[in-house]
N, C-alpha and C positions, 0 to 999 in steps of 0.2 A: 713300287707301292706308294700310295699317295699318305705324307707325313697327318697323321690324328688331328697334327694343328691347324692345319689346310680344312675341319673340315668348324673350326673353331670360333666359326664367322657370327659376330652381335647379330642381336637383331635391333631395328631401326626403332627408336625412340620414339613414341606419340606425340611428344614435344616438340620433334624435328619439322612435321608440318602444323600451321596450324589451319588446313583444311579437314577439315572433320562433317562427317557426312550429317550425323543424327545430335542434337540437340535437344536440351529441354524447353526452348523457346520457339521450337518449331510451330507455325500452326497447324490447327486439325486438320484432317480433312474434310469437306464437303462432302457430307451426305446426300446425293440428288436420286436417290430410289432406295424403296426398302422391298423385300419378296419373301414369300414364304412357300417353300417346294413343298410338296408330298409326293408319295409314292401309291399308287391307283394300281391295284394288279389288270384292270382290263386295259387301262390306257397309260400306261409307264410314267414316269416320272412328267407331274405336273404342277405349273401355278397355280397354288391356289388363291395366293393373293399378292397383290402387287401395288406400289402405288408410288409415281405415278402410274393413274390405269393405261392399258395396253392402247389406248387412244394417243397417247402424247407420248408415252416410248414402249419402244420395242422391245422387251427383254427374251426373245424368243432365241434358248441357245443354254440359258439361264438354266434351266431346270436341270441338264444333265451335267454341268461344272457343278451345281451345289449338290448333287447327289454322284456323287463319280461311281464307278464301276468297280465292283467289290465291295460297297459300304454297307449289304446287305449280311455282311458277318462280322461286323463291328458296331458298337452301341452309342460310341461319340468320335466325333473328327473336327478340324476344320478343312477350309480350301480356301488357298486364294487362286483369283483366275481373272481373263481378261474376257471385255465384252466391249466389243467395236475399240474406242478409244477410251475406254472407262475400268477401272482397277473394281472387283470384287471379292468379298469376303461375306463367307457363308459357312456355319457353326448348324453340325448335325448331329442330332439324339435317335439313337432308336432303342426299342423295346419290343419284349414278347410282351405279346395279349393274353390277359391272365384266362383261366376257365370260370370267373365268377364274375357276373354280371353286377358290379356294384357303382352301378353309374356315368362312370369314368373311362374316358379315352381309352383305356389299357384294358378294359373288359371286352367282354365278344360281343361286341357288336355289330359286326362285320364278319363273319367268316372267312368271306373272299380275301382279306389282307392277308393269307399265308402265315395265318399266327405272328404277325411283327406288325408294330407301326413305324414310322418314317418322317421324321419332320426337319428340314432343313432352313434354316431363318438369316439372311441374307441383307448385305448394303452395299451400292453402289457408288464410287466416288472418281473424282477425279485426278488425285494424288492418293500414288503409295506411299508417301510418309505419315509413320504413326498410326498407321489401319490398326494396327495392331492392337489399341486404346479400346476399340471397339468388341473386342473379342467376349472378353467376359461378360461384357450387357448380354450379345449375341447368343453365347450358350445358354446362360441363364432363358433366356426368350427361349428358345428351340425345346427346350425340358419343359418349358411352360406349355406350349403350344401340346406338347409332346403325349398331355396328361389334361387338357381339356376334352370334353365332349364338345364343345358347341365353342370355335373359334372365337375372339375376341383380339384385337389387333390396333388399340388404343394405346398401349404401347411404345409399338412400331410406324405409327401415325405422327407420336407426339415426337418421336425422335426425326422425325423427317422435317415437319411442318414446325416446332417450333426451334428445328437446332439443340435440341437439348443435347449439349457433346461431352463426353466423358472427360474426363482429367488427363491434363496429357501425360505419355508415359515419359517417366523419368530414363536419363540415358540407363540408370542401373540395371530397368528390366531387358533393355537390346543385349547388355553387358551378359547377362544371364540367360537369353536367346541365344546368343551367341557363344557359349558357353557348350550349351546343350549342342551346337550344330558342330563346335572343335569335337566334344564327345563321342555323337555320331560317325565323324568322317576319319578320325584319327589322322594317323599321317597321311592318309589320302587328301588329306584337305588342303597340300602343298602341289599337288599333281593336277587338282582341282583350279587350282588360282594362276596355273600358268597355262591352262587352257584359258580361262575366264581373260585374262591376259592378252590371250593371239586372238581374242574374239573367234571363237570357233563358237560352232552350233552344238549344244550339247544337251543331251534328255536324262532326266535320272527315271528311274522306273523302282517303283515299288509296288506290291500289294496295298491292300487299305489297311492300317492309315496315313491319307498320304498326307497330313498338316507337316510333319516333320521336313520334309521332300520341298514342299512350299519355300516353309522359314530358309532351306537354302538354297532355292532359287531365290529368295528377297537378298540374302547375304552376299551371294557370289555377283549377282547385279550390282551391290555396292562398292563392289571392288573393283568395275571395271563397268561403269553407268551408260558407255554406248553400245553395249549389249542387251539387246532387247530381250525384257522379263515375261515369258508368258505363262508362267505359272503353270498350271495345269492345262494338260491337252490331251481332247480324248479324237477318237478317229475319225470325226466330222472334221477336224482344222489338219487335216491330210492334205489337204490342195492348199491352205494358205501356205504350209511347210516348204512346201516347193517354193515359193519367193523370197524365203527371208536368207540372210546372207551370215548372220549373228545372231543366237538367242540361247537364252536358257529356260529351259522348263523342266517338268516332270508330267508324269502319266502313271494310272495301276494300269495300262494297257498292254500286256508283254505284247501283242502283235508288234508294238512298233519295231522292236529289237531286229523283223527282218527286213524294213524298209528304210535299208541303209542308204539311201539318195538322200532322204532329208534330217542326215543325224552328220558330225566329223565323229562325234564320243558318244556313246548309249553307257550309261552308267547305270548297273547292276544294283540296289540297294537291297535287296530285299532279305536277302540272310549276311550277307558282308559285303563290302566294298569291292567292287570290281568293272574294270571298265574296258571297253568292249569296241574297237577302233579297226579298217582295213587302211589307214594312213599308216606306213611303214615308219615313217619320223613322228606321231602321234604315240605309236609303240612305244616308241623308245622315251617320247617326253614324260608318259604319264607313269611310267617305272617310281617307284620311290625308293628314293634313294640315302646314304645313310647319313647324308645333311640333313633330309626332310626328317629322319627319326630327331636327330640332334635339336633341329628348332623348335623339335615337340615338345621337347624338356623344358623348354623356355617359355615364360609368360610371352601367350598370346592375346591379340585383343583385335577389334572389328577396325579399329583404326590404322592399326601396327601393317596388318594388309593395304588401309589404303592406302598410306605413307610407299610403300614397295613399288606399288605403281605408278604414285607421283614423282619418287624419285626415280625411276628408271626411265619414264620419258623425258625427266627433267635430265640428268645425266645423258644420255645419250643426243640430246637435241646440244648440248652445250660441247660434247666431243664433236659434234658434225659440222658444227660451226668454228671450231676453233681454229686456228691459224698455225698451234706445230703441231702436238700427238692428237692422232684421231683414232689411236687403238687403247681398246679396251686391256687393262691389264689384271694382276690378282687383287691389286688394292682398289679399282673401281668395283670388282666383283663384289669384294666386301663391304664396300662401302653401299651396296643395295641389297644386302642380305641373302647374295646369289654368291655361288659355289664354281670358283673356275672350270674345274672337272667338270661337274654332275651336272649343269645348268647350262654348257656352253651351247649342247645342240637348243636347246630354247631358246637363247638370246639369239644366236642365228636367223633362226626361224621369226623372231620379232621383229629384228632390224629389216629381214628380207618382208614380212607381211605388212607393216607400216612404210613402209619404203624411204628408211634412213639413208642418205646418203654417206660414200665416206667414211664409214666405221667398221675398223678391221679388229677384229679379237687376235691379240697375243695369243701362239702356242701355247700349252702347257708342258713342263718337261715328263711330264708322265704318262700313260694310259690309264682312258676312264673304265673304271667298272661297275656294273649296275650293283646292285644290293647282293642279287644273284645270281653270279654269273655264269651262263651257260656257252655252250658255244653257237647258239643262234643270237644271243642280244647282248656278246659282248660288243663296245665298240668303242675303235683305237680315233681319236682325236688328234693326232700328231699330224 
């Protein structure tokens, strides 16, 4: 059996690097479009306004990321999502149409709407740092639009054309984004991070609403930034799926769950955490295990992650270059916040996917066993 203290491993200090992704001196982002979707029961989700006008860009693609699938049973959401080469974020309100005609957007004026209205209010930029700054304008707009009869969009004009940009957000609110996303994912969020890690392709899925799903596709890209962020993806970007090699996103679309060619992990969110892999050493990586409960206990934070994967390529570049021991032992383990046991088929699978040279892991004197051990996923490491 493996000694309690073995599994007693620090976690890495925020002080140890000082690379730190998010700051409060960052700048905005540029704003270079704004758009407002609605929902048309003859003709499905549409622009109704955009600007730049459709002469000088294209946002054709727009209207069904700001409206995703399934948001016809929920009343507000965000999304973020990608378009060509450019980051989007799009903040949606809906509402039943009352029975009393009293002027107002929300009275029947329309039949054909299906008793619901639909307003989606949207900005296009070209850095995801700090999109997030922009959220609460964005809602507020969408509730606005939401509850006019006769659009006005002066606004979302003056935000484009004269830069009028929100306040940047303070690291406290990531700290507190971040917070919500440890909440979410529990100790899954360690089985998470060492996929993010091996650069694998990975899809979370949920029903609506998918904002949450979003904020950790932002989070898990910042812990490993040469993984492509694509946010939301509905079944039109099927054929890009096929080219990419590394990415993170999310979808409410369960079809994707059986088009296992463009997923390594399809991650379950939708009543609990579950993830969902035919990589037989994928199986075994995303187990959690009862280090990953241990470090739960432990202050975590957005930086703490990214320290782990500075110092592990840092660490292992300096064992492969060194001149006597080039093996990994229990005290390198710990000293990255990794578990000789329970982490060693991952660090395998690292060294072999980056193609480390020269770096052999010490044995451990024991056999690993998962949280739960069965006799299909026990496995002996000797």
């Amino acid at each position: 059996m493996i000694n309690d203290n073995d599994d007693d491993v620090p976690l890495l200090n925020d002080n140890d690097d000082n690379e730190q992704f998010i700051t409060e001196e960052d700048s905005q982002p540029n704003v270079e479009a704004v758009f407002v979707v609605t929902f048309d029961v003859k003709y499905g989700n549409i622009i109704e306004f955009q600007m730049p006008e459709k002469e000088h860009m294209l946002l054709s693609g727009v209207e069904y990321k700001a409206i995703p699938s399934g948001s016809h049973h929920i009343n507000q959401d965000f999304v973020y999502f990608r378009h060509e080469n450019k980051y989007g974020l799009a903040c949606l309100a809906r509402a039943d149409i009352t029975n009393d005609d009293d002027g107002s957007a929300l009275s029947v004026i329309d039949q054909s709407q299906r008793g619901m209205r639909i307003k989606s209010v949207g900005i296009l930029t070209s850095s995801i740092i700090h999109i997030q700054s922009y959220l609460s304008l964005l809602q507020t707009e969408a509730r606005i639009y939401l509850s006019q009869a006769s659009a006005n969009y002066d606004g979302l004009k003056r935000l484009l054309i004269r830069q009028e940009q929100p306040i940047s957000v303070p690291a406290s609110i990531y700290d507190s984004l971040f917070a919500q996303f440890i909440q979410q994912f529990g100790a899954s969020i360690f089985p998470l991070s060492r996929l993010i890690l091996l650069g694998k392709r990975i899809l979370f899925y949920s029903r609506s609403p998918i904002g949450p799903l979003c904020n950790a596709v932002y989070f898990t890209h910042i812990i490993n930034q040469s993984v492509n962020p694509l946010f939301l993806i509905t079944i039109a970007d099927l054929s890009m799926l096929n080219n990419e090699q590394s990415y993170i996103g999310c979808t409410t679309e369960r079809i994707f769950k059986e088009k296992t060619h463009i997923y390594d992990v399809f991650i379950d969110c939708d009543n609990q955490i579950v993830f969902h892999t035919n990589d037989s050493i994928l199986q075994s990586i995303v187990k959690i295990t009862r280090h990953d409960y241990n470090r739960l206990k432990k202050t975590l934070t957005l930086n703490s992650f990214i320290n782990i994967g500075n110092h592990l390529s840092r660490l292992l570049n300096q064992l492969s270059q060194s001149n006597d021991n080039k093996q990994m032992t229990k005290e390198n383990f710990h000293s990255i916040d990794l578990h000789q046991h329970y982490d060693r088929l991952f660090l395998n699978e690292y060294i072999r996917i980056h193609h480390i040279p020269n770096v052999t892991i010490r044995n451990p004197s024991s056999i690993f066993f998962p949280v739960s051990p069965c006799c299909s996923c026990c496995l002996d490491f000797n």
